[in-house]
C-alpha positions in Angstrom: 53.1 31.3 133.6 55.2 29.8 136.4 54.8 26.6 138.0 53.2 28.1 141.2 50.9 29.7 138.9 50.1 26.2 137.3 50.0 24.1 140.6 47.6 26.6 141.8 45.4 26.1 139.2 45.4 22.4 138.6 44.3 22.3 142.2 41.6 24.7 141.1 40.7 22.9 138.7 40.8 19.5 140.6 38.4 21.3 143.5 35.7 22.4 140.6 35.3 18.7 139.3 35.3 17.9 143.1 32.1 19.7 143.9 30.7 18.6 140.7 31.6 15.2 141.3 29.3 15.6 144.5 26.7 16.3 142.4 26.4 13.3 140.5 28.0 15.3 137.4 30.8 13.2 135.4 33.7 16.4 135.4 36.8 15.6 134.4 39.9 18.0 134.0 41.0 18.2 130.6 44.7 17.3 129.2 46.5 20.0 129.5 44.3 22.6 130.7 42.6 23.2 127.1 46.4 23.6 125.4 45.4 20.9 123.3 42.6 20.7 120.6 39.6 20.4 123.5 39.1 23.7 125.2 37.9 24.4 128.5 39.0 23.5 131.7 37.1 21.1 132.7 35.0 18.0 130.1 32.3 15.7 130.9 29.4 17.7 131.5 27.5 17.7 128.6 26.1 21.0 127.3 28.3 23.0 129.3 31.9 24.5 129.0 33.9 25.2 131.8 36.8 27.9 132.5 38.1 27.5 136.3 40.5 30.6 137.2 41.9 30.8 140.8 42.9 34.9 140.9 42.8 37.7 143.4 41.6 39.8 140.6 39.0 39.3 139.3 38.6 39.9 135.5 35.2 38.5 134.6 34.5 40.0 131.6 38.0 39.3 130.0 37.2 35.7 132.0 33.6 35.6 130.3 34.8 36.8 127.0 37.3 33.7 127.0 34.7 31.1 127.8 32.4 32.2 125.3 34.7 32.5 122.4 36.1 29.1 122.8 32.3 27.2 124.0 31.7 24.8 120.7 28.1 25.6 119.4 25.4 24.9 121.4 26.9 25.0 125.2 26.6 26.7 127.5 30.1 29.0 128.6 30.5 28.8 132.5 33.3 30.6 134.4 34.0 29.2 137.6 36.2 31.5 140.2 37.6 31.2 143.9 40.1 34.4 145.2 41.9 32.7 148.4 40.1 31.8 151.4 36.9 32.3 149.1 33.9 30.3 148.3 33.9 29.2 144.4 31.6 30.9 142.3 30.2 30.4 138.6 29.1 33.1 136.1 27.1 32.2 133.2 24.8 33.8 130.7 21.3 34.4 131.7 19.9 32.3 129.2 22.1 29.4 130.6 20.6 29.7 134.2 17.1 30.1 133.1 17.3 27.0 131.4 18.9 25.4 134.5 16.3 26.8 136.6 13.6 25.4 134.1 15.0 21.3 134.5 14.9 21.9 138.1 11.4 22.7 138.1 10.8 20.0 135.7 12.3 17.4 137.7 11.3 18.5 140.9 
């Protein structure tokens, strides 16, 4: 991977925990982009593991695929994805959203 390639997504990575952060939720970006014994890109939110890709192409299976094999037991894999001039986006298993859905309702 070259450095461009890493620059751009650290900065991806650094806008997800951004609009998380907004949101009252403790993200943090983790050492070395999940290189080291934590996967994910992104820690803090508990329940939930993050993969952030920044890619004109979009590969959300293979992307999906990745985030569920390395989730630990008992989270919840999300992929969160922005092509250029694009809007960020998150994929996640149904099961995931339907129990987000449910809190909101809970706590509304």
């Amino acid at each position: 991977m070259s450095r461009a390639e890493r620059d751009k997504g650290a900065r991806g990575e650094r806008e997800v925990v951004a609009i998380l952060k907004r949101h009252g939720l403790p993200a943090v970006r983790t050492p070395n982009s999940g290189g080291l014994h934590v996967k994910g890109d992104l820690t803090g939110v508990p329940g939930y593991h993050f993969e952030v890709k920044r890619q004109e192409t979009l590969r959300l299976p293979l992307w999906l695929r990745q985030a569920e094999e390395d989730a630990p037991a008992e989270t919840v894999p999300v992929v969160a994805w922005r092509q250029n001039q694009g809007d960020w986006y998150a994929a996640l298993p149904l099961d995931g959203l339907a129990r987000l859905l449910d809190l909101a309702r809970l706590t509304a």
